[in-house]
N, C-alpha and C positions, 0 to 999 in steps of 0.2 A: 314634582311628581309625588302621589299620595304615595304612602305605603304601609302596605295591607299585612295584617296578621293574616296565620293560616285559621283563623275562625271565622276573620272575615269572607276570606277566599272559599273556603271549604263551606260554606254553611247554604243549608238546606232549603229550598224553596217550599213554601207547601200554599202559599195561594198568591192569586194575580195580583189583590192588592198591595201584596209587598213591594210590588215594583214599577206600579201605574205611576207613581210620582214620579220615578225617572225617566220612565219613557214621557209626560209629557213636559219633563225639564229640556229631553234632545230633539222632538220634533221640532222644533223651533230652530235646529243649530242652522247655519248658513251651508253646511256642508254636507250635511245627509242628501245622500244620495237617490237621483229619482229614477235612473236606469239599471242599477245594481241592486243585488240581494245584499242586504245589511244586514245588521242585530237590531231587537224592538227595543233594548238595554243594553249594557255591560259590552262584551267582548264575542264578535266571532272570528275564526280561527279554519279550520281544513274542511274543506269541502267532504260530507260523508254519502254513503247510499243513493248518489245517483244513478238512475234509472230511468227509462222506460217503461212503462207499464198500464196497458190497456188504454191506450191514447192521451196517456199523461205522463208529462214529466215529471219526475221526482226529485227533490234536494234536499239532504240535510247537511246540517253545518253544523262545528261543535262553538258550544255556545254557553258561556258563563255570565248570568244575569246583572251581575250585583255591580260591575263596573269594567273598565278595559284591563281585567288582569284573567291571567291563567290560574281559574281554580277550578271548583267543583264543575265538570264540564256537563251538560245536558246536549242532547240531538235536538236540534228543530227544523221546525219541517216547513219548506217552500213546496208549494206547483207550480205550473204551465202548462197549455197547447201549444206553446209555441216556441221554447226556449227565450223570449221575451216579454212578454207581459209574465208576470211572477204575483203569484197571493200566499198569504202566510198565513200556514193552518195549524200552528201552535207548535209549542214543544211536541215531539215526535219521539223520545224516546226521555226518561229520566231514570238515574241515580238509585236504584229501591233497593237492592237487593243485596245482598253477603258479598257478590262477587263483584261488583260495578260501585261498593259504598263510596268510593272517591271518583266517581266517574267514569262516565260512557263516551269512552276515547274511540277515537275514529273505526270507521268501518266501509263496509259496502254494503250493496246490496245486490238481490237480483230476481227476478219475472218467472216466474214459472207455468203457465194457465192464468187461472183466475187469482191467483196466488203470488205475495211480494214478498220476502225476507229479507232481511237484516241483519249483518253480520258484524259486530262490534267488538271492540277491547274492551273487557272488564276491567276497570283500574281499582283494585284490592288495596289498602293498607292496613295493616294489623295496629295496636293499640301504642308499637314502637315507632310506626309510619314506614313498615318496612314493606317495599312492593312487591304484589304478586299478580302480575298478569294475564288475566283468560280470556280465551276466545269463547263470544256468546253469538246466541242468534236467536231471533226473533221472527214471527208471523204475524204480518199487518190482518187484524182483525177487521170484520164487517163497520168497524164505527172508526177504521179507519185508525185503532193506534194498536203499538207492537204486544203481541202473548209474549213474553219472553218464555226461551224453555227453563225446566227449574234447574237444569245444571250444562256449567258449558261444556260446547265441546271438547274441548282440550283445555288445559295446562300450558303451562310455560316450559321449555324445556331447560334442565336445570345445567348443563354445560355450555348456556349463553347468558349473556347478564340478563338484570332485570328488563333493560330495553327489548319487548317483543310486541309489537303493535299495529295494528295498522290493518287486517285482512280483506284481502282482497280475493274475491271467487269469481273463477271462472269457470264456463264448461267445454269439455275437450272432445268434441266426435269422436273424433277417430280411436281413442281410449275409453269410452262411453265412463268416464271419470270427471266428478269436480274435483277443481285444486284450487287450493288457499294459498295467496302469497303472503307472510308474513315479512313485514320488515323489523330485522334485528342487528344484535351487535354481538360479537365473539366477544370472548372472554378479556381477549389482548385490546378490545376495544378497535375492532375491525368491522365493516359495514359488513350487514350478508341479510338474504333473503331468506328465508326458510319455506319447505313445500310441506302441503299436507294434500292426503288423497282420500278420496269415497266415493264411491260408487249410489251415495245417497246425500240427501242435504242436511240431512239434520241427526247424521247419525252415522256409526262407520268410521272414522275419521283417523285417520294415521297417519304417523309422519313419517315421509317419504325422504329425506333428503333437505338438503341444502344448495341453492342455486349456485348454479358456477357459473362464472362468465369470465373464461379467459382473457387472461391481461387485466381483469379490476380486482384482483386477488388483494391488495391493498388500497382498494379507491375508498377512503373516507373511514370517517368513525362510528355511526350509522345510518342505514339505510331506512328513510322512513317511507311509508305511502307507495311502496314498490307496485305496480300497475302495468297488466302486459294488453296487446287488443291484435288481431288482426288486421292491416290495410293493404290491399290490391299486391297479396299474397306474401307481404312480408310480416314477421312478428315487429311489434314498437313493445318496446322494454322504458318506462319513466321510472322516477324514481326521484328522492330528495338526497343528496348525501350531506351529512352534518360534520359539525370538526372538523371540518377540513378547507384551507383555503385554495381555489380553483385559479386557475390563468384569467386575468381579466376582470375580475369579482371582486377588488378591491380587497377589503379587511374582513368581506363577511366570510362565515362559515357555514353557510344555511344556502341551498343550491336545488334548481329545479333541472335536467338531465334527461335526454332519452337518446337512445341505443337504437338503430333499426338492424335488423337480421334474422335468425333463424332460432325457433326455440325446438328443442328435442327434450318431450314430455318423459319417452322411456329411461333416457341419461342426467334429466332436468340440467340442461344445459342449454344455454344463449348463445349462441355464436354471434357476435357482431360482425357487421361488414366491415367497419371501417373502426374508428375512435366514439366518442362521446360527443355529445351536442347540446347546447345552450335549449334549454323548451322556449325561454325567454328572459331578453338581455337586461332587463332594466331592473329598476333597485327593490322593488316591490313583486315578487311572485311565487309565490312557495304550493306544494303541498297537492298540486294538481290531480285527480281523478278522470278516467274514462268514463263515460257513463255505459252502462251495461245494457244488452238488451234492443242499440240501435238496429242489428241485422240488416247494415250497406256493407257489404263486403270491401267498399271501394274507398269508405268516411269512415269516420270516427267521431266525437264528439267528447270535447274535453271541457275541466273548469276548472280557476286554481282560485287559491287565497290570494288577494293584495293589501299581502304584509308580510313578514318575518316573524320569524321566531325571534326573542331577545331586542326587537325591535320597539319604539315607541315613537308617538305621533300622537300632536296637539290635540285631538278630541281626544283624547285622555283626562282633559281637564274637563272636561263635559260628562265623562264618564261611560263613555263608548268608544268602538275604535273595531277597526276593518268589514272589510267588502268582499265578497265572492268576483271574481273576475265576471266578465259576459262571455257568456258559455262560447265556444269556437269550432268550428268544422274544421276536421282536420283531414287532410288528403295528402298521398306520396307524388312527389314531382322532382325528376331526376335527379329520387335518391336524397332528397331532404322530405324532412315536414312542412306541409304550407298547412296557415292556420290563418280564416277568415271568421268574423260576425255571421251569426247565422244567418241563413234564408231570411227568416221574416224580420229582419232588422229594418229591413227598407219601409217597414209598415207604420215607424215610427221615427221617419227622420218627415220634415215639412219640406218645400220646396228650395232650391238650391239657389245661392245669390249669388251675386263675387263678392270675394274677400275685400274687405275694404278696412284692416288690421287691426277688427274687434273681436273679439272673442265673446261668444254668450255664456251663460251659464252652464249651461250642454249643450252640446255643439258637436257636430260632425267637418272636422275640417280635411279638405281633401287638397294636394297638390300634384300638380301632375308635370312633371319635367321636360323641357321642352327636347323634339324627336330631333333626329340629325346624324350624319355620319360620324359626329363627333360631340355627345350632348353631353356628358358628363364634365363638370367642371364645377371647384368648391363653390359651397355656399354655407349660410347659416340660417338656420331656422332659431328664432327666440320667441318661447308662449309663454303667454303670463307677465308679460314684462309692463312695465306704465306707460302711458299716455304717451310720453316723449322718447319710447324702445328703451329705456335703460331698466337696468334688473332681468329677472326672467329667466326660465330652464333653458336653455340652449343647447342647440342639438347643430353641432359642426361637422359637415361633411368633404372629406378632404377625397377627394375624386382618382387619383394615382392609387392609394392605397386601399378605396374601397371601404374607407372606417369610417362610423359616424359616432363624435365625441360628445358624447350628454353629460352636461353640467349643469345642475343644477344650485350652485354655492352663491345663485343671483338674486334667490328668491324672498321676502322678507322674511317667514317662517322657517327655518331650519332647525332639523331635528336628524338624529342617530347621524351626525358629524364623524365622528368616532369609526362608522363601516365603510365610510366613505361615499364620497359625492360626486363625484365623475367617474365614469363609466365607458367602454368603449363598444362601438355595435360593429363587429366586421359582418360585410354582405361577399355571399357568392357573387355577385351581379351589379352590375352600376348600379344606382340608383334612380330611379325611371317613376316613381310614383310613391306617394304617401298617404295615409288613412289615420286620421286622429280622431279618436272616441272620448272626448270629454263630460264626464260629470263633476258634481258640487266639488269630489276632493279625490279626481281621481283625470290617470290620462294613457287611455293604449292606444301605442302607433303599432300599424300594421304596413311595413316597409317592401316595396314591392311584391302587392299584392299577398301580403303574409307570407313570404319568404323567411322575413326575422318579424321578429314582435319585441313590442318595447315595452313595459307595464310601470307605473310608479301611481305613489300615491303626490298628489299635491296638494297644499292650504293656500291657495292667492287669497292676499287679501284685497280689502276695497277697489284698492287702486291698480291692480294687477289684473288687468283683463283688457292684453291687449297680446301682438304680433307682428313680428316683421321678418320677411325673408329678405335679406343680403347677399351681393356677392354675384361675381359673374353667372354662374350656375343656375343664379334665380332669375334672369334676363327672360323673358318669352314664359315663364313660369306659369300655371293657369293656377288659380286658388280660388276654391268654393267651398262657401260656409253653411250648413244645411239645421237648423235646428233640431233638435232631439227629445221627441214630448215623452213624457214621464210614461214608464210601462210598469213598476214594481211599487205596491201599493204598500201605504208605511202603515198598515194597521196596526193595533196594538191587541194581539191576539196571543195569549197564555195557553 
């Protein structure tokens, strides 16, 4: 693994030639991705400013040119019609200014009329490399890129540490106020959210408080990417929490979390119904955002990174590394989140075959569990494994308990050993059906009908592109393989 000075990392882009030779050293890799939003170089990381806005999607990502490491961060900008087909319309936001000199760290955005904003971390460091955090925000110009204003809204506030990042804006009817959620860290090194309020967008702006959410008084060491939305009249509360190891998650510390219940604007406080929830179980998914601006009362619409923080993975040697999830509709159903591919997804899968235990390159593999008064019963699913079923992620479902055990320790490529490599997915529900979205280096299962969600990244090599279901449970089993044509154009656009 290379390792980068901070002049490497930190240093300044000022034109596309500097980095047309590595993007066309990664087109070429075997594993860029032809259905996910990628990086055209280097490294991307948290999904930012998704939106809706005037019959188009919006995405940015933070995105550091130079190779797969966390430095000087820039915004770039994805569209759509459709939340599937994706084009890259260049950097979207950069670096310039006194307050953002070390980067334009995550944000949102949001729709207003004719009118998009942009609301990002300025990440400051003075001449000792000491941080100082602002919240900024910006108006997407006529040509399409951001005015920023000349000074941010706010400051950092100085009785929580340096960690304050992440804003998220909403707007509140019934308060005829917006609110910012910040995610931050107390002083003692405790997760918290911070509110800010105004009566305007880009001006007014006060802090209001400190989210409470009884019973996580001590959940985690910070709260990043905090994101609230309305669904079929409940509040969802997401969120990342860091430092902190979770039930189930192995050695990591880095965790994607949503809350559903009641938020109360006048007291800024969350009341949960119940406990905390997995957004998704598998080893790869951080960082997730609602996009703004949908207005279904009833959906939602979510997208995350598949990657970790502190995390690394073989295109690293290529000098790129991670993907934007495929965006998900999110809907309430007795009391969980169910999260499916969008609507037009179907626009780009080809006709369906039976499984006959190959695997393509991208691949839509679908199982469907056979019906009965009594159809649950173990089995094993193993992808990616060779020619003759041996190797391969495997994903064991033990039918009493409900649990399905993803192992991946089969695989020839293995990386970040150390956070650990099996995993467990408990279901509310037998297990009755499965949905596998396969690209170049990547695999989300959608587990009764998006009840739970699996996300990882994978590297098969050559000879790993295969599949076998075992085990009584898989008897009467129906399996169909759908291929998957490319929707997300790998331009190489600055």
């Amino acid at each position: 693994m290379r390792t980068w000075t901070t002049e490497e990392r930190y240093r300044v882009l000022h034109s596309a030639d500097e980095i047309i030779g590595l993007h066309e050293k990664i087109v070429s890799s075997e594993y860029r991705q032809k259905f996910h939003v990628q990086p055209i170089t280097g490294l991307s990381s948290d999904p930012n400013g998704f939106v809706y806005h005037k019959g188009t999607w919006h995405l940015y990502y933070q995105y550091c040119p130079w190779g797969a490491v966390h430095g000087l961060k820039f915004w770039y900008h994805v569209t759509s019609t459709d939340l599937v087909h994706w084009t890259n319309a260049g950097i979207g936001m950069w670096p310039d200014t006194f307050f953002d000199n070390k980067g334009c760290h995550s944000g949102s955005a949001f729709s207003a009329g004719d009118d998009l904003y942009l609301f990002y971390t300025g990440n400051h460091r003075d001449e000792n490399w000491v941080r100082t955090p602002y919240t900024c925000a910006a108006k997407l110009g006529p040509d399409g890129k951001p005015v920023k204003l000349p000074e941010p809204l706010f400051g950092p506030r100085p009785d929580y540490s340096e960690h304050q990042r992440d804003p998220k804006i909403v707007y509140v009817p019934e308060q005829k106020k917006y609110f910012i959620f910040i995610g931050a860290q107390s002083m003692d090194k405790k997760g918290r959210a911070l509110i800010y309020t105004s009566e305007s967008l880009l001006e007014g702006w006060k802090f209001a408080g400190e989210l409470k959410v009884p019973g996580f008084e001590d959940f985690g060491g910070m709260w990043e990417c905090p994101c609230i939305v309305r669904i079929s009249g409940k509040d969802i509360l997401i969120f990342s929490p860091q430092y902190t190891k979770l039930p189930g998650r192995a050695e990591s510390t880095n965790h994607n979390i949503y809350m559903i219940g009641s938020m109360d604007y006048e007291t800024l406080t969350f009341t949960p119904d119940d406990t905390y929830h997995y957004l998704d179980f598998g080893f790869d998914f951080y960082a997730a955002q609602f996009a703004a601006n949908v207005n279904d009362p009833e959906m939602a619409v979510l997208i995350g990174w598949i990657g970790l923080p502190d995390n690394h993975y073989p295109t690293e040697e290529e000098d790129w590394e991670g993907s934007m999830s495929v965006p998900r509709e999110l809907r309430l159903v007795n009391g969980r989140l169910v999260q499916s591919p969008p609507a037009a997804f179907g626009r780009i899968l080809k006709d369906a075959v039976p499984g006959d235990g190959k695997l393509l390159k991208t691949c839509q593999v679908e199982i469907r569990l056979p019906e009965g008064e009594n159809p649950s019963e173990d089995f094993t699913l193993k992808l990616f494994t060779k020619a003759d079923g041996s190797g391969g992620m495997s994903f064991a479902y033990d039918a009493a308990s409900k649990i399905i055990t993803a192992d991946k320790t089969g695989m020839d490529l293995r990386y970040n050993q150390q956070v650990g490599e099996v995993l467990p997915v408990p279901l509310d529900d037998a297990l009755k059906k499965i949905r596998i979205l396969i690209d170049s280096c990547s695999a989300e299962l959608f587990l009764n009908d998006g009840a739970a969600t699996f996300t990882t990244h994978v590297y098969p090599t050559a000879g790993e592109h295969f599949y076998t279901l075992t085990g009584p449970g898989a008897a009467g089993a129906i399996v169909t393989v759908r291929e998957i044509l490319p929707s997300v154009k790998d331009d190489f656009v600055v």
